[in-house]
C-alpha positions in Angstrom: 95.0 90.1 115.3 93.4 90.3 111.6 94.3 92.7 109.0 92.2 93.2 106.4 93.6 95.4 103.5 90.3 96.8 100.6 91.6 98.7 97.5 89.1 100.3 95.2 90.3 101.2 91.9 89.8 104.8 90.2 90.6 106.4 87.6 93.3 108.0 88.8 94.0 107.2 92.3 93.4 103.9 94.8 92.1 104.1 97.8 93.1 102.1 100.1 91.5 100.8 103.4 93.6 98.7 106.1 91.5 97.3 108.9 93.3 95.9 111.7 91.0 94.1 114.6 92.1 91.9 117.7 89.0 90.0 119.2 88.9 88.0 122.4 87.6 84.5 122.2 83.8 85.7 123.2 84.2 87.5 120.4 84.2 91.2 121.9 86.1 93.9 120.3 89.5 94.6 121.9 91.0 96.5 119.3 89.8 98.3 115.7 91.6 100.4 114.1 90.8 101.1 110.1 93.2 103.8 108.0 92.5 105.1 104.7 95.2 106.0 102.2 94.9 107.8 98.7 97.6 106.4 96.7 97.7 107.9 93.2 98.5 104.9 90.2 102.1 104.3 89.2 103.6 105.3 92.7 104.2 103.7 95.9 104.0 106.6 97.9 100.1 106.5 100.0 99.1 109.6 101.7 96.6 109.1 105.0 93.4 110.4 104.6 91.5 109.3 107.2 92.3 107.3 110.4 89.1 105.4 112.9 88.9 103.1 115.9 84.8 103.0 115.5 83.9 99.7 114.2 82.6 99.4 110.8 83.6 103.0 110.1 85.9 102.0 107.0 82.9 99.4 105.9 80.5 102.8 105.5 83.0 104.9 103.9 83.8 101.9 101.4 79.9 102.1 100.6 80.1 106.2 100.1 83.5 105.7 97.5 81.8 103.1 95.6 78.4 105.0 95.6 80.2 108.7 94.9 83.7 108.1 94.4 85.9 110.6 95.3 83.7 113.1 96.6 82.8 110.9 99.5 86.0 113.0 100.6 84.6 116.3 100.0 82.9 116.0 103.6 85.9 115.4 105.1 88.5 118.1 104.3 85.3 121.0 105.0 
């Protein structure tokens, strides 16, 4: 199994993105599973936003933070 773990740095919060992905030795998807936390700077506490088992889902939501920050969120909570 490989975890992958992408923060992106704001202004006032960090995003973070934790892929975790188990392939078998063809290498076919047996397990995906990406979570995305808001963590806000100066705490330890993270708060899920957003939880996937699509492949590359937490790749295209990485693209829409870095291209409109936090508003790439707005979508979600409507």
């Amino acid at each position: 199994m490989k975890t992958t773990i992408t923060k992106i740095k704001g202004l006032t919060v960090n995003i973070i993105i934790e892929e975790a992905h188990h392939s078998d030795p063809h290498g076919g998807v047996i397990c995906y599973v990406a979570t995305i936390y808001i963590q806000p700077h100066g705490s330890a506490e993270k708060r899920l936003v957003r939880k996937s088992r699509l492949p590359g889902a937490a790749a295209e939501l990485r693209k829409e933070i870095q291209r409109d920050g936090l508003r790439a969120f707005d979508r979600l909570l409507d």
